[in-house]
C-alpha positions in Angstrom: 106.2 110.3 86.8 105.3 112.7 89.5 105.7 115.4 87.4 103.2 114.1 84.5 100.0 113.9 86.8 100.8 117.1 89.2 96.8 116.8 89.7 96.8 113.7 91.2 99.3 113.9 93.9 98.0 117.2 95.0 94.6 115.3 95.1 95.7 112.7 96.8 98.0 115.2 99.0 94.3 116.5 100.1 92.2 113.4 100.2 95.4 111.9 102.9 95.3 115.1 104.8 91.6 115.5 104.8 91.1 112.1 106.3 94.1 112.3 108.6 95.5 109.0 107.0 99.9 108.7 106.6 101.9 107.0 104.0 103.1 103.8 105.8 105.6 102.9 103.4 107.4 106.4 104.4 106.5 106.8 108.0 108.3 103.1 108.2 110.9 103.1 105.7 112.6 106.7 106.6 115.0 108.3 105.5 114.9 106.3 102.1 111.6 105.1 101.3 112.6 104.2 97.6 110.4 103.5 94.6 108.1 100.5 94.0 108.1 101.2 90.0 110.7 100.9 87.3 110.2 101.7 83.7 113.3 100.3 81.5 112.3 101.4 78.4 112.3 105.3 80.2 115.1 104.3 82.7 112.3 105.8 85.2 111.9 105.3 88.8 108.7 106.0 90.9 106.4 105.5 93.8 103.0 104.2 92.6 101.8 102.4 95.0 101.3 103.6 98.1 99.4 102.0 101.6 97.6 105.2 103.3 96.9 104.2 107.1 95.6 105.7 110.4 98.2 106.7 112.3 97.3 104.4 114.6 98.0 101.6 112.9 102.1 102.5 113.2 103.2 100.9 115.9 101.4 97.6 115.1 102.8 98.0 111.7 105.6 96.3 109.0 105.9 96.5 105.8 108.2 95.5 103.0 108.8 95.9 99.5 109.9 92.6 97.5 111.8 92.4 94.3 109.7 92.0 91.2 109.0 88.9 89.5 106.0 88.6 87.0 104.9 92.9 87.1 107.2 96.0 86.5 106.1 97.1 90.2 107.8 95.8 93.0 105.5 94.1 95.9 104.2 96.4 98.7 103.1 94.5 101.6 101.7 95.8 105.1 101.3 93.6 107.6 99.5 94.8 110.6 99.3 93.3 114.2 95.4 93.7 114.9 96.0 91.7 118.7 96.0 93.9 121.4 95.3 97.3 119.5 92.7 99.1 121.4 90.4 101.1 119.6 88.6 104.1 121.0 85.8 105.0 118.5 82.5 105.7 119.1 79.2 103.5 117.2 78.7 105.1 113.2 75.8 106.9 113.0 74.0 108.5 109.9 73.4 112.2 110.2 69.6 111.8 109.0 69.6 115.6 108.5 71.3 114.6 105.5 68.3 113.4 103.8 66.4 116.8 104.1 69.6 118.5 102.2 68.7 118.8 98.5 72.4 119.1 97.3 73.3 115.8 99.3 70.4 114.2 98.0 71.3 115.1 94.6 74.8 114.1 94.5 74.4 110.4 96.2 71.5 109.9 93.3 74.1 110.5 90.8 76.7 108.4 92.7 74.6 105.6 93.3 73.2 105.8 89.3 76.8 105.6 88.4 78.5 103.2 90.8 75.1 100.7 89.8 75.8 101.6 86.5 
C-alpha cells in the first residue's frame, strides 16, 4: 500500500523528522520490523499503524505486535516505563508575539472554525 499514497508517507516522513519523533515499532523490532496489516482478498502486506515517540522514550520502551482476532490489523502495543525517566524540559510558554502576526492569526481562526465545526 505504500506505493498507493506516496503523499502520505513523505508527509508523514516530514511531520516525524520535523518534530524529531522515531518509529518505535522499528527502532525496537530491528532488523525485521514486519507488517501489522494483511489484506487476503489482495494477498497484501503492510505497515499501517505505526507509534511515533521521542527518542527518549527508547530505553524505557516495549512493544509487541499480537496476532489478529476480531480486525484485519494486527495489535500494536507500546508499553512505556514512565518510573524513573527524568525529564529535562523547560515550563511551555506561548510566544504572545504570535498574536500581533496577522497570518497566524488568520490560520488558527480557520482551525479553530473547523475543529468547532
Amino acid at each position: 500500500y505504500q506505493g498507493r499514497k506516496p503523499g502520505v508517507y513523505k508527509a508523514m516522513g516530514a511531520i516525524q523528522q520535523e518534530l524529531g519523533l522515531v518509529d518505535a515499532w522499528v527502532k525496537l523490532r530491528k532488523p525485521d520490523p514486519g507488517y501489522t496489516y494483511y489484506s487476503a482478498p489482495h494477498a497484501k502486506l503492510a505497515r499501517l499503524d505505526y507509534f511515533l515517540i521521542s527518542p527518549i522514550f527508547l530505553k524505557q520502551a516495549r512493544i509487541e505486535l499480537y496476532s489478529r482476532m476480531v480486525s484485519d490489523h494486527n495489535p500494536l502495543v507500546l508499553d512505556v516505563e514512565l518510573d524513573g525517566l527524568e525529564l529535562k524540559v523547560g515550563r511551555w510558554t506561548f510566544e504572545r508575539g504570535l498574536l500581533k502576526d496577522p497570518e497566524y492569526c488568520e490560520h488558527m481562526s480557520k482551525w479553530i472554525t473547523e475543529f468547532l465545526g
